[in-house]
C-alpha positions in Angstrom: 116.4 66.4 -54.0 119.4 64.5 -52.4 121.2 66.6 -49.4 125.1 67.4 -50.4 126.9 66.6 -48.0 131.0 67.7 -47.3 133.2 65.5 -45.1 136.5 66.8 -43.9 138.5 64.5 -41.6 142.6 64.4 -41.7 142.1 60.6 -40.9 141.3 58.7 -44.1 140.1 55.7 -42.5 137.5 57.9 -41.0 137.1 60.0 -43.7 136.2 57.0 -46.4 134.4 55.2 -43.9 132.0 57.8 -43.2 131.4 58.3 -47.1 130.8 54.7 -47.6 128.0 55.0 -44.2 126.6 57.9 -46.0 126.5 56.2 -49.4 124.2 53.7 -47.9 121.1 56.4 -47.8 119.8 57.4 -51.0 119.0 60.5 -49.5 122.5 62.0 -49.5 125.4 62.8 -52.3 128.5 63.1 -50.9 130.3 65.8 -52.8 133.7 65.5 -51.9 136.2 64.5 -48.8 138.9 66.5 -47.9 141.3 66.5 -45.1 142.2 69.6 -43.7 139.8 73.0 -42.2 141.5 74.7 -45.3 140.1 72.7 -47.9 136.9 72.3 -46.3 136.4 75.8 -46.4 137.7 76.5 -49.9 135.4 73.7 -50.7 132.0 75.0 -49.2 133.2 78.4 -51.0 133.0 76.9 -54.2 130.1 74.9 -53.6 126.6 74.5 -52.7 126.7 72.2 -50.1 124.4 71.6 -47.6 125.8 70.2 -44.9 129.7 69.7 -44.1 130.7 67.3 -41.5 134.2 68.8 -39.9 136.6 66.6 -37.9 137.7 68.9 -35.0 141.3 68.5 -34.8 143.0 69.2 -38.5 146.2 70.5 -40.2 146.0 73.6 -41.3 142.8 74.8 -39.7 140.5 73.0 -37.3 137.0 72.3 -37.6 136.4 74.7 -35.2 137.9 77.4 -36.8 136.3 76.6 -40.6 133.1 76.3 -39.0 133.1 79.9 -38.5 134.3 80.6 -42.0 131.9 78.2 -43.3 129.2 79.6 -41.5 129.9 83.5 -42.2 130.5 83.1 -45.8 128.3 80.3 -47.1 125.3 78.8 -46.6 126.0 75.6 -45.2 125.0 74.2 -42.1 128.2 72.6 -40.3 128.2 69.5 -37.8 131.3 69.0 -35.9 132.5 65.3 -35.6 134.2 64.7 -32.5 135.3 62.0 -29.6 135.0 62.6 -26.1 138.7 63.9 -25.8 137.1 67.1 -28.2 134.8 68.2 -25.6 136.9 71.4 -24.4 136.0 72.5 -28.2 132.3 72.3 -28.0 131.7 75.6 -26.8 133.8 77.6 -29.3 132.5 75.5 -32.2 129.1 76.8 -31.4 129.8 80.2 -30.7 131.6 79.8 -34.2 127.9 78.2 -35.6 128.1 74.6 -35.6 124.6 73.8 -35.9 125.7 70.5 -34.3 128.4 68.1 -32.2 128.5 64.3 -33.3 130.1 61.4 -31.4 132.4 59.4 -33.8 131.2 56.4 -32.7 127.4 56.8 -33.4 125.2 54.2 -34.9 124.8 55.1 -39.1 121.2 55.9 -38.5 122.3 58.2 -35.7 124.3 60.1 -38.1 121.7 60.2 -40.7 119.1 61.7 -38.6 122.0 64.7 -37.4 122.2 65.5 -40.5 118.3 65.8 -41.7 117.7 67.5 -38.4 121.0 70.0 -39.2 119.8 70.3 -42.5 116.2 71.3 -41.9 117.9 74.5 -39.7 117.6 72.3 -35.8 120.2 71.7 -33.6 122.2 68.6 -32.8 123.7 68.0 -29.3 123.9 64.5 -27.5 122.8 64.8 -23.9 126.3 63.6 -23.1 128.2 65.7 -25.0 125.8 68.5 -23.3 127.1 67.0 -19.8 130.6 67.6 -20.8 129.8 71.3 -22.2 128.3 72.2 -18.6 131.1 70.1 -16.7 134.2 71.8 -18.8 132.6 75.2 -18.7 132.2 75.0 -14.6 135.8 73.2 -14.5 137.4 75.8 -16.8 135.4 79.1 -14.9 136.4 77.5 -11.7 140.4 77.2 -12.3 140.3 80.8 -13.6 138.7 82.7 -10.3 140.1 82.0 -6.6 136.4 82.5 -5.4 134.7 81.2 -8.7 130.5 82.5 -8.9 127.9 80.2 -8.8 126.3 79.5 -12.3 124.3 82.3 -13.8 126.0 84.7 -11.8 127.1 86.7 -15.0 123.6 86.8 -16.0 121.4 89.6 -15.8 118.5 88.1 -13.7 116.7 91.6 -14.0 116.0 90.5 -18.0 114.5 87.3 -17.1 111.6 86.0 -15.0 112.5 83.5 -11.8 111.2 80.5 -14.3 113.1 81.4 -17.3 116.2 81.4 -14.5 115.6 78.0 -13.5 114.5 76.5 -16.6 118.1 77.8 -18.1 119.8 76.5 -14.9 118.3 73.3 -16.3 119.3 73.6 -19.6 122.4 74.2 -18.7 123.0 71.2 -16.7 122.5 69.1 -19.5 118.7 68.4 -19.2 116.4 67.8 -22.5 112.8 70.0 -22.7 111.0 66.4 -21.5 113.6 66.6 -18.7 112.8 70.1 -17.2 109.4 69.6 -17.7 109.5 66.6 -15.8 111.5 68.7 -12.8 109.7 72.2 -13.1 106.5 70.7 -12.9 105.5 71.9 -16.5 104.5 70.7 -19.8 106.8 70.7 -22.6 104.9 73.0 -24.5 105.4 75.6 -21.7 108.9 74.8 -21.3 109.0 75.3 -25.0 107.3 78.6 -24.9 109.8 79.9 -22.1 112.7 79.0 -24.2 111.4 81.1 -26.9 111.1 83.7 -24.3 114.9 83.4 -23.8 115.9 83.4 -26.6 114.1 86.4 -28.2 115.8 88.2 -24.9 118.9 87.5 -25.5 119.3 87.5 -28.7 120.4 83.6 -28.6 119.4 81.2 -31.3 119.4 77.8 -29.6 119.2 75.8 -26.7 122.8 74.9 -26.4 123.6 78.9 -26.4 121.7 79.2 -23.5 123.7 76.5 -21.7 126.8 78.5 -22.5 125.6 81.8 -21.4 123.7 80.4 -18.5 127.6 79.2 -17.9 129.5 81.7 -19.1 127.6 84.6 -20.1 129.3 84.5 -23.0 127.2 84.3 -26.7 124.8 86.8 -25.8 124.9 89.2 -29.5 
């Protein structure tokens, strides 16, 4: 069975392109473009869709915003499209469920395997966009405070064990589960098995969460 896919992008250069790139795998059906949050939503409302790709920046309603609608009233899995001048979205466009960010400019095989791996219920974030998540976060927490706190200061260090700490600090900083194991001295299957840990403590659901709270401590349920 083919995977229906949504795209919604106020650019139609974008918008047709990417359905003509999609068009290309016999795997997907693109069900409709449309060019505004609003319609998006409406859309994946109506719909079964699987996956909707959003353009951040819309009339109407951003991607940001209709991924939380499409994520609280349907069930299809959103992946944001974005460029690099998008980044001070990311973290509201997971808090809001994205499953997902994706660069523009990726290669067509890129974007079909964000899409499989959104569809089969993983997550999807570029280890640069990751960068840009931790360096906004810090950037935005440190114009706000006089005497900004270190990283993980708002979390509660009594819930988690001194490796779970410093494997999230990792996390946080952009790192991929080959990366931390490579720094902590572990294998992947134990860093694997301490994010689990994390995540059942928190309440979380994915890696990228933990960046943000690890930030933030913000997305904690």
């Amino acid at each position: 069975m083919k995977i229906s896919v949504l795209i919604a992008d106020d650019n139609s250069f974008i918008r047709e392109g990417m359905k003509i790139i999609l068009s290309t795998f016999e795997e997907f059906e693109v069900l409709a473009t449309v060019q505004d949050g609003a319609e998006a939503v409406a859309f994946c409302q109506a719909n079964e869709v699987d996956v909707a790709l959003l353009d951040v920046q819309m009339p109407n309603m951003s991607g940001v915003e209709a991924a939380g609608h499409i994520t609280r009233g349907t069930r299809t899995k959103v992946l944001i499209l974005t460029t690099f001048d998008d980044d001070r979205f990311i973290a509201e466009a997971v808090r809001n469920g994205a499953k997902g960010y994706l660069l523009k400019n990726n290669d067509p095989e890129e974007i079909r395997d964000a899409i499989r791996t959104v569809h089969n219920g993983h997550h999807v974030l570029q280890d640069v966009v990751m960068e840009k998540l931790a360096a906004g976060l810090l950037t935005e927490r440190d114009t706000a405070s006089s005497a900004p706190a270190e990283a993980g200061t708002h979390v509660d260090r009594t819930l988690f064990t001194a490796r779970e700490l410093e494997i999230m600090s990792l996390i946080a900083k952009g790192l991929s589960n080959k990366e931390v194991a490579k720094q902590a001295f572990l294998s992947e299957g134990t860093v694997a098995n301490h994010i689990t840990s994390i995540l059942g403590k928190t309440g979380l659901e994915h890696r990228t969460q933990i960046a943000i709270y690890y930030l933030t401590g913000e997305g904690r349920r």
